[in-house]
The first five atom37 places (N, CA, C, CB, O) and aatype in JSON, in Angstrom:
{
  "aatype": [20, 20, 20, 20, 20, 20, 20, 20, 20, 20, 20, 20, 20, 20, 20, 20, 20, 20, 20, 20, 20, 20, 20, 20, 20, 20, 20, 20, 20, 20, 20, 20, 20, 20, 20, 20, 20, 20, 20, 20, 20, 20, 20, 20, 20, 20, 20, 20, 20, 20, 20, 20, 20, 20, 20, 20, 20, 20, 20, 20, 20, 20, 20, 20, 20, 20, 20, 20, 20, 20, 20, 20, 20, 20, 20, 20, 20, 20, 20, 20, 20, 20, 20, 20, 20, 20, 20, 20, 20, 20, 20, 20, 20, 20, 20, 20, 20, 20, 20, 20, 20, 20, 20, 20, 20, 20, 20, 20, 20, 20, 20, 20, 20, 20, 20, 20, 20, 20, 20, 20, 20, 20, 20, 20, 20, 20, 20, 20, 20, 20, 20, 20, 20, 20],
  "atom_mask": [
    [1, 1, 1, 1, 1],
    [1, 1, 1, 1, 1],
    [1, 1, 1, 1, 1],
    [1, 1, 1, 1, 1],
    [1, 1, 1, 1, 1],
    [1, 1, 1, 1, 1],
    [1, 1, 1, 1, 1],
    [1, 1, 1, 1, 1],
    [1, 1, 1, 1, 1],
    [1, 1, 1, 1, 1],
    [1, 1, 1, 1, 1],
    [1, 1, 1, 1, 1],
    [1, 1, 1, 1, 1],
    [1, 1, 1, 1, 1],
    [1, 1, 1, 1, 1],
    [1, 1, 1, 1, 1],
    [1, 1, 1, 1, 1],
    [1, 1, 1, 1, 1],
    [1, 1, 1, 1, 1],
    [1, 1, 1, 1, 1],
    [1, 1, 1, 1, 1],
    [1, 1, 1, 1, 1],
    [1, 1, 1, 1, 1],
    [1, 1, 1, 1, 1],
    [1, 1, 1, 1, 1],
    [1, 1, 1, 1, 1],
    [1, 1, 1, 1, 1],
    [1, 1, 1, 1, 1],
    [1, 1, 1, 1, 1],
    [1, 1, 1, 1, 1],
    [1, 1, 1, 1, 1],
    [1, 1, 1, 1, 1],
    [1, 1, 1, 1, 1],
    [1, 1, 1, 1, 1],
    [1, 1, 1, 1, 1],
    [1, 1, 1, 1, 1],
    [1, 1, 1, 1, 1],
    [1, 1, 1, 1, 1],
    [1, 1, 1, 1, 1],
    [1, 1, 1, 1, 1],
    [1, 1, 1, 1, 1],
    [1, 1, 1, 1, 1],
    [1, 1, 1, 1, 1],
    [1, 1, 1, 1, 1],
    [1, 1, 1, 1, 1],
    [1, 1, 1, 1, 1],
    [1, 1, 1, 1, 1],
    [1, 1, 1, 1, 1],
    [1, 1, 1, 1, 1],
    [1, 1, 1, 1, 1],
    [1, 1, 1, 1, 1],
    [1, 1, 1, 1, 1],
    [1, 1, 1, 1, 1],
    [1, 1, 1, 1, 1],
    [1, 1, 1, 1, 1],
    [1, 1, 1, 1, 1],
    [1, 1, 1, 1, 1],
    [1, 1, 1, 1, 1],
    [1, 1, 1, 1, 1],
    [1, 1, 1, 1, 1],
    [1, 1, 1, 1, 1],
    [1, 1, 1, 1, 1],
    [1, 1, 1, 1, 1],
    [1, 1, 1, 1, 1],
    [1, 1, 1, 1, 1],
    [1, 1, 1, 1, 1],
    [1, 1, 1, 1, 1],
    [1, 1, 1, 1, 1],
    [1, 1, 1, 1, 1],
    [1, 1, 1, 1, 1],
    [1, 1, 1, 1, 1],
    [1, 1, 1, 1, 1],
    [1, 1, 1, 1, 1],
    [1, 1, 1, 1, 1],
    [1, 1, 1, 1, 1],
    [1, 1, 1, 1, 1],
    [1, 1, 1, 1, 1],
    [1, 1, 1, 1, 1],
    [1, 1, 1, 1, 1],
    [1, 1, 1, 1, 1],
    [1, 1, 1, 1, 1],
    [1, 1, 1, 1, 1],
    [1, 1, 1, 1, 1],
    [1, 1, 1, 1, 1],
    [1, 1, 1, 1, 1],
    [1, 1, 1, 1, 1],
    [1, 1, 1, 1, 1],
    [1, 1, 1, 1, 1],
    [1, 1, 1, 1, 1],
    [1, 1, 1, 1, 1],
    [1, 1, 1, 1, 1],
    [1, 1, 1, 1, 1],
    [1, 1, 1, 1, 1],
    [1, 1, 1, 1, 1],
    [1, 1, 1, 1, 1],
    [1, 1, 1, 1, 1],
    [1, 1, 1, 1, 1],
    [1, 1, 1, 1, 1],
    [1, 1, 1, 1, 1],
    [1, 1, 1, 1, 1],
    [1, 1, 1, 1, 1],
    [1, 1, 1, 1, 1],
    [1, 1, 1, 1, 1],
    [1, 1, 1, 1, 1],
    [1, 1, 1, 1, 1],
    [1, 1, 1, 1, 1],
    [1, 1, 1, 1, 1],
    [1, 1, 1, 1, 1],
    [1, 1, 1, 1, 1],
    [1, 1, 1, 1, 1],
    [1, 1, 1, 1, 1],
    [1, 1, 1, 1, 1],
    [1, 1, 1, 1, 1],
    [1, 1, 1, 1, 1],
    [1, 1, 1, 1, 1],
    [1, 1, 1, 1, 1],
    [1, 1, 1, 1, 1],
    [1, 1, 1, 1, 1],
    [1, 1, 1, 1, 1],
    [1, 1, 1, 1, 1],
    [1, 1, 1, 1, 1],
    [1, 1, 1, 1, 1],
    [1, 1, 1, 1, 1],
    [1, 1, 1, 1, 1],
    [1, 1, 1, 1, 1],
    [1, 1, 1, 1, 1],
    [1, 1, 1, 1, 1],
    [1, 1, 1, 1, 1],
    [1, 1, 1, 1, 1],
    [1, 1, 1, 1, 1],
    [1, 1, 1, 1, 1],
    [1, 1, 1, 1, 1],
    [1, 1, 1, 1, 1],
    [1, 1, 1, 1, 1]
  ],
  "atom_positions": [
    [[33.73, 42.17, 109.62], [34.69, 41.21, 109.06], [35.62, 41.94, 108.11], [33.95, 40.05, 108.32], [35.19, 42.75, 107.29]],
    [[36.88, 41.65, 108.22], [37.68, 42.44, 107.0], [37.74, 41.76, 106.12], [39.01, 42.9, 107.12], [37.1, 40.71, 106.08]],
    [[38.73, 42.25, 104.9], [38.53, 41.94, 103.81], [39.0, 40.74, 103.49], [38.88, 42.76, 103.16], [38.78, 40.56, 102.29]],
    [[39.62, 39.67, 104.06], [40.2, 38.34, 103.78], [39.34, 37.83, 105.07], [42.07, 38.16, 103.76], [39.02, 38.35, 106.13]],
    [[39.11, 36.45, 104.42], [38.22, 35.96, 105.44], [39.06, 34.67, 105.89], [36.61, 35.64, 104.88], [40.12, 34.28, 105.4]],
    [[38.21, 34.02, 107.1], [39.13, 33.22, 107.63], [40.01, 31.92, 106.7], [38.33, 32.69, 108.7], [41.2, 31.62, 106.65]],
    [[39.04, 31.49, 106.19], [38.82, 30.31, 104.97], [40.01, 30.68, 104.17], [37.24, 30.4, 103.94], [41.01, 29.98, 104.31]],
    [[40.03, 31.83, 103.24], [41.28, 32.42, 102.82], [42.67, 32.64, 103.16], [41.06, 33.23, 102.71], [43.69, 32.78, 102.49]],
    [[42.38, 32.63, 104.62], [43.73, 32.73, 105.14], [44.26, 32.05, 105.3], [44.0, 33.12, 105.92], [45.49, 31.98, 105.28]],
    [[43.19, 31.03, 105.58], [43.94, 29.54, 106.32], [44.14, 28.93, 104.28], [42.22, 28.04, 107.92], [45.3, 28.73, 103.91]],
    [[43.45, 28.8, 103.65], [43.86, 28.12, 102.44], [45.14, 28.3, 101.8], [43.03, 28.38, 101.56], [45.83, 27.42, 101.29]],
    [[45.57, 30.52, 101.95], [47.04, 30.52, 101.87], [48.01, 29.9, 102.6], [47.39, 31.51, 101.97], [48.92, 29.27, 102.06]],
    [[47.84, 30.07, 104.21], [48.64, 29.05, 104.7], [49.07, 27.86, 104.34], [48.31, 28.84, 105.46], [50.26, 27.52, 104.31]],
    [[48.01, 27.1, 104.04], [48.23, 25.54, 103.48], [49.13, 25.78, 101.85], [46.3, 24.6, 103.2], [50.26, 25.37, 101.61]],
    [[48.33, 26.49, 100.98], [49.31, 26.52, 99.95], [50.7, 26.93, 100.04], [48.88, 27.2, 99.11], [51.51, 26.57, 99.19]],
    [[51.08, 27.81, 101.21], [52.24, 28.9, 100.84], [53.1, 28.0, 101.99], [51.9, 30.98, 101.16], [54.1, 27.76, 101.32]],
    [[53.28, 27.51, 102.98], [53.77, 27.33, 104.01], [54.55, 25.77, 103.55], [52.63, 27.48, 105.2], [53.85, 24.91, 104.08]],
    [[55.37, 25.28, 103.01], [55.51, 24.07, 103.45], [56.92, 23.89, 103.07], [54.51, 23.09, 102.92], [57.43, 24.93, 103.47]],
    [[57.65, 23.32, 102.64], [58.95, 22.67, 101.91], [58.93, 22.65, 100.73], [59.26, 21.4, 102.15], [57.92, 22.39, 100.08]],
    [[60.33, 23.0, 100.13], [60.03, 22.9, 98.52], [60.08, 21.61, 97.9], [61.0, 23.69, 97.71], [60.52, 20.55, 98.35]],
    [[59.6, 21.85, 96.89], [59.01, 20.04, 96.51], [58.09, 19.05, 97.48], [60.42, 19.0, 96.41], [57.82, 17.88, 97.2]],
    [[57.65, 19.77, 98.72], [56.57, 18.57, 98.96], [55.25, 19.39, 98.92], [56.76, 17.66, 100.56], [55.06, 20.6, 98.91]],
    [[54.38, 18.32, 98.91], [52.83, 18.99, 99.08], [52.0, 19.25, 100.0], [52.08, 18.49, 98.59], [52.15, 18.57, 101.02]],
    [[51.06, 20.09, 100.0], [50.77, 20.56, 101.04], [50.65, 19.5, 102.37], [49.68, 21.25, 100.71], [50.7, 18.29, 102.16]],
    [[50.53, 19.85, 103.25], [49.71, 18.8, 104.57], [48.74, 19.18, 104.83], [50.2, 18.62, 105.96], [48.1, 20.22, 104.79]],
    [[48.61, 17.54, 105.29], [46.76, 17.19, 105.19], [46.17, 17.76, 106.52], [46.28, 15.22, 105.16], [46.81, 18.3, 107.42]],
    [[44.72, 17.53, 106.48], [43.98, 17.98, 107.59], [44.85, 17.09, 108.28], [42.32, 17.85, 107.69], [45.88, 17.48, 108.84]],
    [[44.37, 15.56, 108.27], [44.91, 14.69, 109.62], [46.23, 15.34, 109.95], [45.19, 12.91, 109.34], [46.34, 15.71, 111.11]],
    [[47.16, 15.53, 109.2], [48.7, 16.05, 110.01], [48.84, 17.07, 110.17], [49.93, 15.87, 109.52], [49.92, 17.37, 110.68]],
    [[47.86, 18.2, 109.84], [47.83, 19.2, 111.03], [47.24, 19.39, 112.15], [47.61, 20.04, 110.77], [47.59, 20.21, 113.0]],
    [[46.0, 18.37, 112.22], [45.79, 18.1, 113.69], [46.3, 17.4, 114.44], [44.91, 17.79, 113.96], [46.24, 17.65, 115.65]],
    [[46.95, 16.31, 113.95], [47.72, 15.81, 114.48], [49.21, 16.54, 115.14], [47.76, 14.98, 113.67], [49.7, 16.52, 116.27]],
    [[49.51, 16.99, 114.22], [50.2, 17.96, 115.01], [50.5, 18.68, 115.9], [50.26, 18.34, 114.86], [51.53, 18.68, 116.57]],
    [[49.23, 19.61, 115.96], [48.7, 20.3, 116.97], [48.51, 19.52, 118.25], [47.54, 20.82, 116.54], [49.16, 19.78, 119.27]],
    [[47.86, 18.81, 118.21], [47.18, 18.05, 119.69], [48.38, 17.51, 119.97], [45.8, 16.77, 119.64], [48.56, 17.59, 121.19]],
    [[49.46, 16.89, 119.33], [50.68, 16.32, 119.87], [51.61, 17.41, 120.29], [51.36, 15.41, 118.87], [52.01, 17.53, 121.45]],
    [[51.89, 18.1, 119.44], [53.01, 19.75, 120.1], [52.36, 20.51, 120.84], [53.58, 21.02, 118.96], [53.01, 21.32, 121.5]],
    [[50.87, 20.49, 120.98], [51.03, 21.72, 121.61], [49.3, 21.42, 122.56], [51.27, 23.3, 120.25], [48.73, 22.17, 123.35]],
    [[48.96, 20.34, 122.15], [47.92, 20.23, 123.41], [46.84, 20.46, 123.23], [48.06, 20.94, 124.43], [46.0, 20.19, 124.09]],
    [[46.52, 21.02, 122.06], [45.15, 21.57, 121.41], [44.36, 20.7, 121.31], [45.16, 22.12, 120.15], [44.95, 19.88, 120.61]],
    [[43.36, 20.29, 121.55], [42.42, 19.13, 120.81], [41.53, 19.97, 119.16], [40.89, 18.53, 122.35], [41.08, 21.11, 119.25]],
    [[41.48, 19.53, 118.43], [41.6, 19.86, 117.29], [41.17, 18.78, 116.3], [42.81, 20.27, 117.17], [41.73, 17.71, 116.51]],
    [[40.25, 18.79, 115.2], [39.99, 17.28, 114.41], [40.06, 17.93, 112.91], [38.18, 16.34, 114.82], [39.6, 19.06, 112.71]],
    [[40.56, 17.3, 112.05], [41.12, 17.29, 110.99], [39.69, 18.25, 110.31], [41.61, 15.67, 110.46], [39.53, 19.4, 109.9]],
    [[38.99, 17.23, 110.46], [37.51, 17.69, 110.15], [36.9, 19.7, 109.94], [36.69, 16.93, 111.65], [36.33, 20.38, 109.09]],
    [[37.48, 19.9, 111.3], [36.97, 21.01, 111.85], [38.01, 21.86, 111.06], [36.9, 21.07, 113.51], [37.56, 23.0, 110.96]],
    [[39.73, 21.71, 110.24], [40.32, 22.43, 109.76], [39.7, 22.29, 108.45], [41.57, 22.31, 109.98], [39.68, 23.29, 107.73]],
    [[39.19, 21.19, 108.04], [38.44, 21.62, 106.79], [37.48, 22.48, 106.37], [38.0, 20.88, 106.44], [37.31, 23.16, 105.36]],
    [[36.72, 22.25, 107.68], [35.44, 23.04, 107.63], [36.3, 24.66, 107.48], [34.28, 22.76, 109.29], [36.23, 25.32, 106.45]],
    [[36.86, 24.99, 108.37], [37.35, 25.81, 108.69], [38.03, 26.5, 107.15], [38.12, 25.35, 109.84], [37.79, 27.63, 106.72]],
    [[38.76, 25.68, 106.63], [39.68, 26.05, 104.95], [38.51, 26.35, 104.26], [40.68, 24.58, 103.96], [38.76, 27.38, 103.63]],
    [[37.38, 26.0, 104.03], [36.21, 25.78, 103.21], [35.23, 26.83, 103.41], [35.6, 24.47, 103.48], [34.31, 27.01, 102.61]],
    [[35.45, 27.71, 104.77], [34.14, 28.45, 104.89], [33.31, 27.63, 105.31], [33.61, 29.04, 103.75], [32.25, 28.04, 104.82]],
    [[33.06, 26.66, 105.95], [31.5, 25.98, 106.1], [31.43, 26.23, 107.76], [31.33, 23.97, 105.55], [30.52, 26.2, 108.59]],
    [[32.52, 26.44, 107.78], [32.84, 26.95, 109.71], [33.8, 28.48, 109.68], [34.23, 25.35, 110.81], [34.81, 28.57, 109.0]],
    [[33.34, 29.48, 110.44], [34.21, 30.85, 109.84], [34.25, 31.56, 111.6], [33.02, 32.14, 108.22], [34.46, 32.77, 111.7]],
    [[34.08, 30.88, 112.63], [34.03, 31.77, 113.78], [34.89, 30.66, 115.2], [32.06, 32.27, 114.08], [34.5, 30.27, 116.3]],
    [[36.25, 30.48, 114.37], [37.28, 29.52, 115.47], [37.03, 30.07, 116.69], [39.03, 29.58, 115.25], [36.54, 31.16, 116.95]],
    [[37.44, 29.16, 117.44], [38.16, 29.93, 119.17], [39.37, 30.66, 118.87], [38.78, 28.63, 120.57], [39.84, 30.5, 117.74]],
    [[40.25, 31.82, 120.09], [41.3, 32.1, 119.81], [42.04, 31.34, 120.07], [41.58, 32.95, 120.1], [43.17, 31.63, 119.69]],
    [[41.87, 29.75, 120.94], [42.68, 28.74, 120.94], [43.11, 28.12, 119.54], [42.07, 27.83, 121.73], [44.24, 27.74, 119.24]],
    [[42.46, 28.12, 119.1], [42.25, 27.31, 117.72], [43.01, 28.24, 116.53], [40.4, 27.09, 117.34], [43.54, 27.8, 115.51]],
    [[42.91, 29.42, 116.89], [43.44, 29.97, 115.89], [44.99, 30.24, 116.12], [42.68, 31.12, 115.61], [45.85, 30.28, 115.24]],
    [[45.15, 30.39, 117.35], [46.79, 30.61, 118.48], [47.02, 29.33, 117.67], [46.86, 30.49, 120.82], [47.57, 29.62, 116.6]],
    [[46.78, 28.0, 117.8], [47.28, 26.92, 117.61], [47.54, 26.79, 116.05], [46.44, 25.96, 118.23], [48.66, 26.45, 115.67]],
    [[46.29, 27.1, 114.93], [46.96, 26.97, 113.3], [48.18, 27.71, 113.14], [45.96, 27.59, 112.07], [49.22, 27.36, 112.57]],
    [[47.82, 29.14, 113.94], [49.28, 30.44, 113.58], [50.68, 29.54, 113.9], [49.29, 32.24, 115.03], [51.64, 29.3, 113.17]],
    [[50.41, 29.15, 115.24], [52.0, 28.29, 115.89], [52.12, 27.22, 114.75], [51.86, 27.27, 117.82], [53.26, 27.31, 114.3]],
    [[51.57, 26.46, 114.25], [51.81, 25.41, 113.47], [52.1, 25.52, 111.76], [50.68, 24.65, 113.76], [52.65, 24.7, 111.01]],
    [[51.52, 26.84, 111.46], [52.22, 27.5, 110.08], [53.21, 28.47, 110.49], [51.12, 28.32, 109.05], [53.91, 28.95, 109.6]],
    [[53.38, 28.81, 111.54], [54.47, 29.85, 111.82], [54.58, 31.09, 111.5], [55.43, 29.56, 111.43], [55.64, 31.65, 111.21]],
    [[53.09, 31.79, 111.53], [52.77, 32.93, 111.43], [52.13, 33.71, 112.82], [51.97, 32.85, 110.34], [51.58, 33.02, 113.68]],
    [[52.21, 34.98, 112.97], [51.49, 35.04, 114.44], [50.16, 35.1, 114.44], [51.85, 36.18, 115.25], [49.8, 35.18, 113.27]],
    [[49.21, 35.1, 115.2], [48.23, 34.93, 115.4], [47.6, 35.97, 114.96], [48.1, 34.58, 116.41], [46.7, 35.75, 114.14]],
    [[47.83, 37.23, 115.31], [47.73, 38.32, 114.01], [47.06, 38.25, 112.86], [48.81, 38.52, 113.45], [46.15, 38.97, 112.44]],
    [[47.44, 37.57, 112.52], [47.49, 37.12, 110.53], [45.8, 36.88, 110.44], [48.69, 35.05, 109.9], [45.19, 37.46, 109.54]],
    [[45.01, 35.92, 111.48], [43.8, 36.14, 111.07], [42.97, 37.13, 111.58], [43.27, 35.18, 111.15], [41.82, 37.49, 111.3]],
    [[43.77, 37.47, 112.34], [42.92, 38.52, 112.68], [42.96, 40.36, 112.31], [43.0, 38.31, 114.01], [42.21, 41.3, 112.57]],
    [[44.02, 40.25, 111.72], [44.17, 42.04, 111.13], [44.69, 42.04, 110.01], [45.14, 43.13, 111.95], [45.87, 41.82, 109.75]],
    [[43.78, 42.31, 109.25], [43.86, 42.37, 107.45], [45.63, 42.74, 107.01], [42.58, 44.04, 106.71], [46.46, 42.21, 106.27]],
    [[45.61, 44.2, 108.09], [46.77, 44.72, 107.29], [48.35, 43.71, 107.75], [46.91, 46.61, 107.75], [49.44, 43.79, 107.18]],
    [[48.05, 42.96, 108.72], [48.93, 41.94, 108.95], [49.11, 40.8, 108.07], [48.64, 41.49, 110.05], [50.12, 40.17, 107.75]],
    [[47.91, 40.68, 107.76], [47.87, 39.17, 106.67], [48.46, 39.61, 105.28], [46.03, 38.48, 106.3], [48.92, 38.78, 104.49]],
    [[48.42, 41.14, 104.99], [49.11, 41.25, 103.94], [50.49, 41.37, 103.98], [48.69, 42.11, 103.37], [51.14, 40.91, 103.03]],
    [[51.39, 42.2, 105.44], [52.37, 41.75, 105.2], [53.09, 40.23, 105.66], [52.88, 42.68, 105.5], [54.26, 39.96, 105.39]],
    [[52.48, 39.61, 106.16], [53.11, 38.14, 106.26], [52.8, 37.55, 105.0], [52.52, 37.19, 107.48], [53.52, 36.65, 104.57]],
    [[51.81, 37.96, 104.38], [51.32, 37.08, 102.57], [52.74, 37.61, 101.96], [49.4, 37.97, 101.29], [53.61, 36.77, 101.75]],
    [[52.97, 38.79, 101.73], [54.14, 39.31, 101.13], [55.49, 39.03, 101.54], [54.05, 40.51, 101.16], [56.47, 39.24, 100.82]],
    [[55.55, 38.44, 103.0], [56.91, 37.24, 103.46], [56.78, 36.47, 102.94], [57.18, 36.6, 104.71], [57.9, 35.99, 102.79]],
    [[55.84, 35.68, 102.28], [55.8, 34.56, 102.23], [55.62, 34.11, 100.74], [54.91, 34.2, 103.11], [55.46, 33.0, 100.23]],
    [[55.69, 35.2, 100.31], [55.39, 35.01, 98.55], [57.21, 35.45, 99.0], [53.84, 36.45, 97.17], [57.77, 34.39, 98.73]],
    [[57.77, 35.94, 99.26], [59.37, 36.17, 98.75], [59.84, 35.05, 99.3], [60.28, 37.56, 99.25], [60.56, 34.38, 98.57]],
    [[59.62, 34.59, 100.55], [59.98, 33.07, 100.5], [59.78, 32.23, 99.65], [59.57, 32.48, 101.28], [60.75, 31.51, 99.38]],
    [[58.37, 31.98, 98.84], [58.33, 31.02, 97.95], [59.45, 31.34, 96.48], [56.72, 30.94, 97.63], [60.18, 30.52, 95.92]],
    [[59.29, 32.54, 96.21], [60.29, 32.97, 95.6], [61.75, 32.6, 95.54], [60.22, 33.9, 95.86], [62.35, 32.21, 94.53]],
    [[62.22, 32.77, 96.69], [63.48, 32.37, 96.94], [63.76, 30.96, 97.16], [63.88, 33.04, 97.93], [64.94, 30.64, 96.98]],
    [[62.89, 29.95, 97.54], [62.92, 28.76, 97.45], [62.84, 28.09, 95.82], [61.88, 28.41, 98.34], [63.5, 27.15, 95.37]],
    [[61.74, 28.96, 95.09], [61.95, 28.42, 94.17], [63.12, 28.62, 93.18], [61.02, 28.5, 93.79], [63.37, 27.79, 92.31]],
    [[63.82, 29.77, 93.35], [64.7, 30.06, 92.9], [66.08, 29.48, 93.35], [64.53, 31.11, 92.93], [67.18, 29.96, 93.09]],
    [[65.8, 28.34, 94.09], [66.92, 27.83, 94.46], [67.69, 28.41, 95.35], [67.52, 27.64, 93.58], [68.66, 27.77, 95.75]],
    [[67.48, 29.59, 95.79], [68.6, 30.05, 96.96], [68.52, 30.01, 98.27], [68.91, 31.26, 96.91], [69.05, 30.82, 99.02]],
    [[68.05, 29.35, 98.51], [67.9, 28.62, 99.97], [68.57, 27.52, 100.12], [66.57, 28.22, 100.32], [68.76, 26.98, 101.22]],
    [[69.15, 26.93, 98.6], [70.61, 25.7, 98.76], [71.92, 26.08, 98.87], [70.84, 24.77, 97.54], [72.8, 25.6, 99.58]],
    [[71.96, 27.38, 97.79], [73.27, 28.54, 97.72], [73.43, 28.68, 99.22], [72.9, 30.26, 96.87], [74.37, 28.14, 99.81]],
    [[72.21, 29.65, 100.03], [72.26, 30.22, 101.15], [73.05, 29.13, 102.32], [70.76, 30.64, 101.45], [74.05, 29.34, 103.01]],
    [[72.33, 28.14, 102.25], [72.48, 26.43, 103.03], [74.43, 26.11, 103.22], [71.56, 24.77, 101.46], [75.3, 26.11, 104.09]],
    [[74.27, 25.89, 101.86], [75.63, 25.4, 101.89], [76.8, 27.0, 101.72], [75.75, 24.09, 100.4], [77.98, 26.74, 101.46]],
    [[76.6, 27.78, 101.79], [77.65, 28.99, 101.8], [77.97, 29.59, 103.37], [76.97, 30.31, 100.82], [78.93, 30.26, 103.76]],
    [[76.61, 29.01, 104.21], [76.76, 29.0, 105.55], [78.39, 28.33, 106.42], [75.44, 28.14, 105.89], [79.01, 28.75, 107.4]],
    [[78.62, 27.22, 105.53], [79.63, 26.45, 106.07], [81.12, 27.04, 105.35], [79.26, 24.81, 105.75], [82.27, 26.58, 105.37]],
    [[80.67, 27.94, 104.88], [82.07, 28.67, 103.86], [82.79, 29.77, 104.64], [81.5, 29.54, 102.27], [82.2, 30.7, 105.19]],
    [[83.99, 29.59, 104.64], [84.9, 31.09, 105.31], [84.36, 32.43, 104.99], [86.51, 31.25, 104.68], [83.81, 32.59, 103.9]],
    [[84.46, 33.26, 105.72], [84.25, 34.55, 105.23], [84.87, 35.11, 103.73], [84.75, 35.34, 106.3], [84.39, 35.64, 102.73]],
    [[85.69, 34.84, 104.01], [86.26, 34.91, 102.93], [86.14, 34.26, 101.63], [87.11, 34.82, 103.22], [86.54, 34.81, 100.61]],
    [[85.66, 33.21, 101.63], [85.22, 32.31, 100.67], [83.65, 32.97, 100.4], [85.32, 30.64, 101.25], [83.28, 32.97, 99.23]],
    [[82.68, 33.54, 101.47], [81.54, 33.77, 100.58], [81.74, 34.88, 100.03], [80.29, 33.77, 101.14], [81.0, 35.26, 99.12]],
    [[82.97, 35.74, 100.54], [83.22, 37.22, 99.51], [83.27, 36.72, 98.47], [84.53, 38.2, 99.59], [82.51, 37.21, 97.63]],
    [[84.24, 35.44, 98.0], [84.48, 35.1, 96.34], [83.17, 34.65, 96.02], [85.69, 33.85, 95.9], [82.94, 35.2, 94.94]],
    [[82.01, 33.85, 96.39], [80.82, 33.33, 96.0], [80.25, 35.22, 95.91], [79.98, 31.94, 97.32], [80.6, 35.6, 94.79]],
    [[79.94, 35.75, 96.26], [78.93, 37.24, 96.49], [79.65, 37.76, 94.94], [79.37, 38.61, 98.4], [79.04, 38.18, 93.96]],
    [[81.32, 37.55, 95.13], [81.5, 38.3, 93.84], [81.42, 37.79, 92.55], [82.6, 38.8, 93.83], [81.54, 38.53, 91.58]],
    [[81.15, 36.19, 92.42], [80.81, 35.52, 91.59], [79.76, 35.63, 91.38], [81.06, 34.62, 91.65], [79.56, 35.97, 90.21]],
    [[78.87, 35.5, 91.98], [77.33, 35.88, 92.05], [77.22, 37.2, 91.18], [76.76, 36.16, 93.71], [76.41, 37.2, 90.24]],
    [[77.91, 38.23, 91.42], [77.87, 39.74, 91.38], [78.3, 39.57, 89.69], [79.11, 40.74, 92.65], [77.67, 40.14, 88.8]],
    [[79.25, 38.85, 89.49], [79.68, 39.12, 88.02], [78.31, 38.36, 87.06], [81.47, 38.26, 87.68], [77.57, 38.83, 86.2]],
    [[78.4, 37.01, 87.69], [77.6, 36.19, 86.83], [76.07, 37.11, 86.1], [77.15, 34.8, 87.9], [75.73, 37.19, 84.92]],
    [[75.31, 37.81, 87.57], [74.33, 38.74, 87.53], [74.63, 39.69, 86.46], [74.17, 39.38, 88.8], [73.79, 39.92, 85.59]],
    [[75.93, 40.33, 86.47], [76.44, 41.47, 85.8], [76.16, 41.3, 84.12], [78.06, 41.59, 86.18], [75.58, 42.03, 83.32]],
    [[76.98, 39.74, 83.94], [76.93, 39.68, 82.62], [75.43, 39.48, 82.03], [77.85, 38.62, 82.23], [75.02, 39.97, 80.98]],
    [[74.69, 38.65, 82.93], [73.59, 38.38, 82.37], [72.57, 39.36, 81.81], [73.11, 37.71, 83.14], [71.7, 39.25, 80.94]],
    [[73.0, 40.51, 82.69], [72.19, 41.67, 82.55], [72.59, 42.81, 81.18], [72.34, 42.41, 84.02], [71.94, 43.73, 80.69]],
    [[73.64, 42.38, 80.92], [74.1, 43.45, 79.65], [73.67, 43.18, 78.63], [75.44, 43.62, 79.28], [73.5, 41.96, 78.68]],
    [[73.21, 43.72, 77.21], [72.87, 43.03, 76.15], [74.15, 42.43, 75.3], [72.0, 43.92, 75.38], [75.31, 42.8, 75.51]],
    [[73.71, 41.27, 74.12], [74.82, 41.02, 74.01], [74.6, 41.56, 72.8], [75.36, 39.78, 74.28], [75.52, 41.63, 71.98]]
  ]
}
C-alpha cells in the first residue's frame, strides 16, 4: 500500500473538488451521479465506507467512476506520486478560486485583446505598487 491511502484520497477529493462557496457533495449526489452519467451502480453508503476507511479495497470500476466524477484520472488512487501532483493542482486551484481570479479570468475572456493588455497592465501596476514599501 503506498503512502496515502484510499480513504485519504477520496476525503481530499470531497474537500478540494467543488465550487467556490458551495459545500461539499453528499454521498447520495455522488452516487447519484455516477449511476445516472455514467452507469455505475454505486450506493452512497459504500462511498462512505469507502471516505472512512471501513471499506479500503474498491473495484477498478468504482474507482474509474469516483476519478470521472471528481475529475481527476484514475491514477490518483492508485500512484502516490500522482496523487501528489494532482493534490498540488488542486491546492492552486483552490487558491486561485479563492483569490477571486477565476471571476477576473471569467469576465476578461469576453474582452478584446487589446483590452486585456490594459487589464494585464493594470494588474501589473496595481501588483507593482503594492509591493514597494511605502
Amino acid at each position: 500500500m503506498g503512502a496515502f491511502s484510499i480513504a485519504e484520497k477520496l476525503d481530499r477529493l470531497f474537500r478540494q473538488v467543488r465550487a467556490a462557496g458551495q459545500a461539499e457533495p453528499s454521498y447520495m449526489a455522488v452516487a447519484e451521479a455516477i449511476r445516472t452519467t455514467q452507469g455505475v451502480p454505486i450506493s452512497h453508503t459504500y462511498i462512505w465506507q469507502l471516505r472512512t476507511g471501513r471499506r479500503d479495497n474498491p473495484t477498478i470500476q468504482h474507482l474509474t467512476a469516483l476519478a470521472a466524477y471528481f475529475g481527476v484520472p484514475v491514477s490518483y488512487f492508485l500512484d502516490d506520486e500522482q496523487t501528489r501532483r494532482v493534490d498540488a493542482q488542486l491546492e492552486l486551484l483552490q487558491s486561485i478560486r479563492d483569490a477571486g481570479v477565476t471571476e477576473i479570468a471569467l469576465r476578461a475572456a469576453d474582452v478584446s485583446p487589446r483590452g486585456r493588455e490594459t487589464i494585464s497592465e493594470l494588474i501589473r501596476k496595481v501588483w507593482e505598487s503594492e509591493q514597494s514599501p511605502e
